[in-house]
Structures are given as structure tokens and as C-alpha cells.
C-alpha positions in Angstrom: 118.8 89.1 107.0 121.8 90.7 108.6 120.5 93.6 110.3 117.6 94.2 112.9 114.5 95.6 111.1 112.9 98.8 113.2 109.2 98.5 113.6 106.4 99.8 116.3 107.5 96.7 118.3 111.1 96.7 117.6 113.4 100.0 118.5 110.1 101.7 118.1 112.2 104.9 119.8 113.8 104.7 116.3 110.3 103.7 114.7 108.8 106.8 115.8 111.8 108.9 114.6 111.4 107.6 111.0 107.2 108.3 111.5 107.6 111.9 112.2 110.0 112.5 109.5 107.8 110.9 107.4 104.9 112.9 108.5 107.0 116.1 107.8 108.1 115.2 104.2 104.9 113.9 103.3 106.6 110.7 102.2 105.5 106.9 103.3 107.6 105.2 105.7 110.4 103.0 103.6 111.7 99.8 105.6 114.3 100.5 108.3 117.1 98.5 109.6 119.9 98.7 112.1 123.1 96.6 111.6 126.7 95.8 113.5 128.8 98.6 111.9 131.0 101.9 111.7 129.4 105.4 112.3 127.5 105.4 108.7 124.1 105.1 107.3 122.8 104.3 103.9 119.6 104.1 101.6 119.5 101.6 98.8 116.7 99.8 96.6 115.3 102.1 93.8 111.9 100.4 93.5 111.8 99.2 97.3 113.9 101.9 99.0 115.1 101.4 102.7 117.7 102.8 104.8 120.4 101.3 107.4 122.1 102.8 110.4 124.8 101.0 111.9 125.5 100.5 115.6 128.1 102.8 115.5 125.8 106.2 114.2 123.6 105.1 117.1 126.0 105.1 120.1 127.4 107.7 119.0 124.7 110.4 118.5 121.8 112.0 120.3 117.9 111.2 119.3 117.8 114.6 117.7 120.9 114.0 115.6 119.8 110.7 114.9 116.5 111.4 113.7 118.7 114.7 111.3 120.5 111.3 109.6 117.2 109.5 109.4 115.5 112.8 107.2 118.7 112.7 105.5 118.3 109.4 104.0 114.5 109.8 103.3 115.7 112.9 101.6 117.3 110.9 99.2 114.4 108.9 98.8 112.0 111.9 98.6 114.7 113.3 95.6 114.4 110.4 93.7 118.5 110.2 94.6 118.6 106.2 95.2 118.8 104.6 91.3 121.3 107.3 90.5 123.6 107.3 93.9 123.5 103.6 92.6 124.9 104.0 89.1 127.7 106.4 90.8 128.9 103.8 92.9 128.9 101.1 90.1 130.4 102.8 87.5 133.9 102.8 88.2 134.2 98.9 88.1 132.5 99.0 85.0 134.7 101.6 83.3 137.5 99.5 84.3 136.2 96.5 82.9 135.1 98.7 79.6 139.2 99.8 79.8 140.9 96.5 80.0 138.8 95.3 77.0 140.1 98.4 74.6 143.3 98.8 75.5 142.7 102.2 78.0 140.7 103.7 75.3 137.4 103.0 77.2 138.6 104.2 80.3 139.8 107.7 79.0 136.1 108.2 77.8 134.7 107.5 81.0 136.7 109.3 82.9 134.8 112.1 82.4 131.4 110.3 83.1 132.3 109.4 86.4 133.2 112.7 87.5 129.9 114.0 86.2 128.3 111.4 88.5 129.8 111.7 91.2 130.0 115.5 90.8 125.6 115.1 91.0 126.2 112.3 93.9 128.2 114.9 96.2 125.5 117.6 95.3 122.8 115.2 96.3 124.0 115.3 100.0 123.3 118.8 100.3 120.1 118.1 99.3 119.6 115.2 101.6 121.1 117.5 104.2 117.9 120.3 103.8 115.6 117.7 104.4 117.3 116.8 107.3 117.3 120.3 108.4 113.5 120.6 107.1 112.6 117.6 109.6 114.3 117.9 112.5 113.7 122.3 112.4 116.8 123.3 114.5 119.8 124.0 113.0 122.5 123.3 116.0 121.4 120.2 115.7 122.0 119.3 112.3 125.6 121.0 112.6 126.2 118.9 115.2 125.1 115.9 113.4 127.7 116.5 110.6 130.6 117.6 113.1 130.5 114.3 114.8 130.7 112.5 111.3 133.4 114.6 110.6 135.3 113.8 114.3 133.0 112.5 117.0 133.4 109.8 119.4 131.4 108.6 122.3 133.9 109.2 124.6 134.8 113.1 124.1 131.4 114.1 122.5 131.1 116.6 125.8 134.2 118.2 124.8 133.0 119.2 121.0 132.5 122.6 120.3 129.6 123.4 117.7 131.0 127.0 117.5 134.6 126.1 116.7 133.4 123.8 114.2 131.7 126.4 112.4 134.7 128.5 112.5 136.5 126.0 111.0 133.6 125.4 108.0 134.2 129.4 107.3 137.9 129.4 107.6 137.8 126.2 104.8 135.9 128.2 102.6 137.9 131.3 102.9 141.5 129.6 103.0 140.6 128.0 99.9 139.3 131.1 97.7 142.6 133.0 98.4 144.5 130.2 96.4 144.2 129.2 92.7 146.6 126.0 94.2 144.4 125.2 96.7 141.3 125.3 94.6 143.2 122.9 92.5 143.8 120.6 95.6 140.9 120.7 96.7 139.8 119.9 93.1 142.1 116.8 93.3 140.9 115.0 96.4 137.3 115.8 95.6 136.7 114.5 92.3 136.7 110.3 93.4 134.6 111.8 97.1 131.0 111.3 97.1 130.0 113.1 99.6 131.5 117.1 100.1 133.8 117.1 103.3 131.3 117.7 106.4 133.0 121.8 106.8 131.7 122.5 103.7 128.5 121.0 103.9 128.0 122.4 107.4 128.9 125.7 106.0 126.6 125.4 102.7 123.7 124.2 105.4 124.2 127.1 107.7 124.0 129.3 104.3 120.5 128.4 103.5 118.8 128.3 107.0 120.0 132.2 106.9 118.8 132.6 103.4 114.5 133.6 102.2 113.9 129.3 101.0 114.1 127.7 104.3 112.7 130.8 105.8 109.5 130.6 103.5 108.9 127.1 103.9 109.4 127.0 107.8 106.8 130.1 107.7 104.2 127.7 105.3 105.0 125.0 107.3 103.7 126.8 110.7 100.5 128.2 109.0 
């Protein structure tokens, strides 16, 4: 009730985005709504699943890009990610509960259980991110999608380099592998993220549009 739902009649630029996508991921068309916010979008409802951009994602971004955020979250959908995305963001309130009821006991035990999920829950962005990359068929445009999530803002969007942001995805990756420490930090700040820092998932994106999968289904796809 407090967000704008997209239909043929209302944003139906934004309607016709989530159509095509659809069409591409052979998927029916979940609800779609747009609401006052920062630049993020979500998909929630396991039985009834529908996404939300906010205000921000949309001023922010181009058609194409926003269309690479809208396959994203039908990606979820399409995975079967939504119940499971759910229980990673609701455990941690409950292990605390569980924790103050045995003395800490409870929450040493699910410690571990919550880094499994949200272990899965950062993995199921990459996922997410191929369908985006499946729908929207370009890969710049994707990139570009995650750089601005990473940094972007209306007013200096002309002055973002795609190319330097890819240096950077490769020099995070390689910085990183040189250093038992910094595989431990980046260990650290990781294991409460649910999502993988937009470099790596950039760099993990441009790694499978160069590899035989996306290749082979882009090739099925045009026959």
C-alpha cells in the first residue's frame, strides 16, 4: 500500500521491461512495485513473489541497466531463491533470541548456521546476476549496472569509467590471492554480507560471459 504498482497503464515503460524479461526466462510476470527509497531493489513473498525498485535505482540508472536489475530479481524468483533469501535474513534475530534463553549456548551452535546461509544467500546473487546477463544479452551493460551500485550517482554518472571499474574487479581478485592475511580479511567482513562486493561479482560475471555456458545458451537461444 506504500508503493506504486507497475502495470500496462501505470509506468508501463517499466511494465514492458519486466514483459520482455519475462518472455526471455520463460517465467510469468510476478507483481511489480516502485516505492520512495535508496538505490536498491528487492523480491520477497515465497508463494506470491514480487519485486520493488525504489526511486533511487530508477533516477539513477539507464532503461537497459534497469531492466539488468529487473532479470536480476526475477532470477531469484526463477531459482526458487525467495523462501530461502528469507530465512537468511530472519535467522539472526532468532539465534539471538535461541542465545539469551541458554545462556550463549544456543547462539555458539548457530553461529555456524548462519554463515552457511548466508554463505548460499551471497552465492545466490551471482546467480541472479546471469539471469540478468541472460535477459538483457549485453555485457557492458550489466557491468555497468553493478558499478553504479557499487559508486554511482546521478550527478557524475558521465564521468564513470566501465573499463577502470573492471581493472579494479581484477586487481581485487589478484591483491587478495597474493595474501593469506587478506584472504582472512576478506573472510572477516564477508561472512555477516549478503551479497559479494559488486568487484567481485562484476569480475565472476565477466568470467562466465567469456566461458562455453553462456556461450551455448546465447547460441540456443538465437536458433
Amino acid at each position: 500500500g506504500g508503493s506504486v504498482r507497475v502495470g500496462p497503464r501505470q509506468m508501463p515503460r517499466i511494465h514492458n521491461m519486466l514483459r520482455e524479461c519475462c518472455s526471455i526466462l520463460d517465467m510469468s510476470e510476478p507483481e511489480l512495485y516502485v516505492r520512495q527509497g535508496d538505490v536498491n531493489a528487492f523480491t520477497s513473498g515465497h508463494n506470491n513473489p514480487y519485486i520493488v525498485l525504489n526511486t533511487g535505482l530508477l533516477e539513477l540508472m539507464t532503461d537497459d541497466e534497469v531492466m539488468s536489475v529487473v532479470a536480476h530479481e526475477l532470477g531469484h524468483i526463477k531459482c526458487g531463491h525467495v523462501l530461502y533469501k528469507s530465512m537468511a535474513r530472519a535467522i539472526a534475530p532468532f539465534i539471538e533470541m535461541i542465545g539469551k534463553a541458554t545462556l550463549g549456548l544456543g547462539s555458539l551452535l548457530g553461529i555456524g548456521i548462519e554463515a552457511a546461509f548466508l554463505t548460499w544467500d551471497r552465492r545466490s546473487e551471482l546467480s541472479a546476476d546471469r539471469a540478468a546477463l541472460l535477459a538483457s544479452q549485453h555485457v557492458p551493460t550489466c557491468m555497468s549496472m553493478l558499478m553504479k551500485l557499487a559508486g554511482g550517482t546521478p550527478g557524475l554518472s558521465d564521468q564513470l569509467s566501465l573499463e577502470e571499474f573492471l581493472v579494479q574487479a581484477r586487481m581485487y581478485n589478484e591483491g587478495i590471492d597474493q595474501s593469506t592475511l587478506d584472504k582472512l580479511y576478506r573472510f572477516v567482513i564477508n561472512i555477516k554480507m549478503t551479497h559479494p562486493v559488486p568487484v567481485e561479482r562484476a569480475r565472476m560475471l565477466s568470467e562466465w560471459a567469456d566461458g562455453h555456458e553462456y556461450k551455448n545458451l546465447m547460441s540456443s537461444y538465437s536458433t
